[in-house]
C-alpha positions as CSV (number, residue, x, y, z in Angstrom):
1,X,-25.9,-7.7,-5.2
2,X,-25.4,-11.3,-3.7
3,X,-22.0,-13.0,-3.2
4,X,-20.9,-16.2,-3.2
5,X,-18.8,-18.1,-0.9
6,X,-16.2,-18.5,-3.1
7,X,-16.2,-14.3,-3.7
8,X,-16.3,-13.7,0.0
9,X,-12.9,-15.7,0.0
10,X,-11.5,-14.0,-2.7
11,X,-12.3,-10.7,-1.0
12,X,-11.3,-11.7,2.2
13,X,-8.0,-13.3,0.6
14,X,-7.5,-9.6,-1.5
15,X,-7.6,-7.8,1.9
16,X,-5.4,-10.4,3.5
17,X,-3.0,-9.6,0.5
18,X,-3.4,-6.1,0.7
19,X,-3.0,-5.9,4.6
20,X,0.1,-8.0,4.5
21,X,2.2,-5.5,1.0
22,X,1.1,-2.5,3.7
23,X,3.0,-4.0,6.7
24,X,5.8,-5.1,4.2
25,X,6.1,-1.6,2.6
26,X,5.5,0.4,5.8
27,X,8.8,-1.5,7.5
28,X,10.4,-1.3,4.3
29,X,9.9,2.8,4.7
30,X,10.6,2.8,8.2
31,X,14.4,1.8,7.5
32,X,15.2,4.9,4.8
33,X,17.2,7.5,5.8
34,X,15.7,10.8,5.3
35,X,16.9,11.7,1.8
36,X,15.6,8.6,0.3
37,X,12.4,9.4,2.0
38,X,12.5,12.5,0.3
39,X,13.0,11.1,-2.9
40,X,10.2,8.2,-2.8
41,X,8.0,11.4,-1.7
42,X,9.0,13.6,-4.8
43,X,8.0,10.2,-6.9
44,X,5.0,9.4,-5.4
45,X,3.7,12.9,-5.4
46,X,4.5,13.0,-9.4
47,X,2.8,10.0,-9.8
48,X,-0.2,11.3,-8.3
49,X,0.1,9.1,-5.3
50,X,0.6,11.8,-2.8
51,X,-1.4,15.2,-2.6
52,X,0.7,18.4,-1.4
53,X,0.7,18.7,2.5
């Protein structure tokens, strides 16, 4: 499969994107206090986000 330019951009501008809501979200986690941990755990592990462990 070949790429373009313009798809190598995109890709690298997705990852950019992606790398940048991960810093965001992983400071944003960093400030809850331990029951609202808890509680985005319980919904991510509902959701299928999270695996027991």
């Amino acid at each position: 499969m070949t790429t373009n330019r313009f798809t190598a951009r995109l890709s690298d501008s997705d990852d950019y994107q992606r790398e940048l809501l991960i810093r965001k979200i992983e400071h944003a986690v960093e400030q809850l206090k331990l029951s609202e941990l808890e509680a985005l755990s319980y919904d991510m592990f509902t959701k299928g986000y999270m695996k027991e462990g």
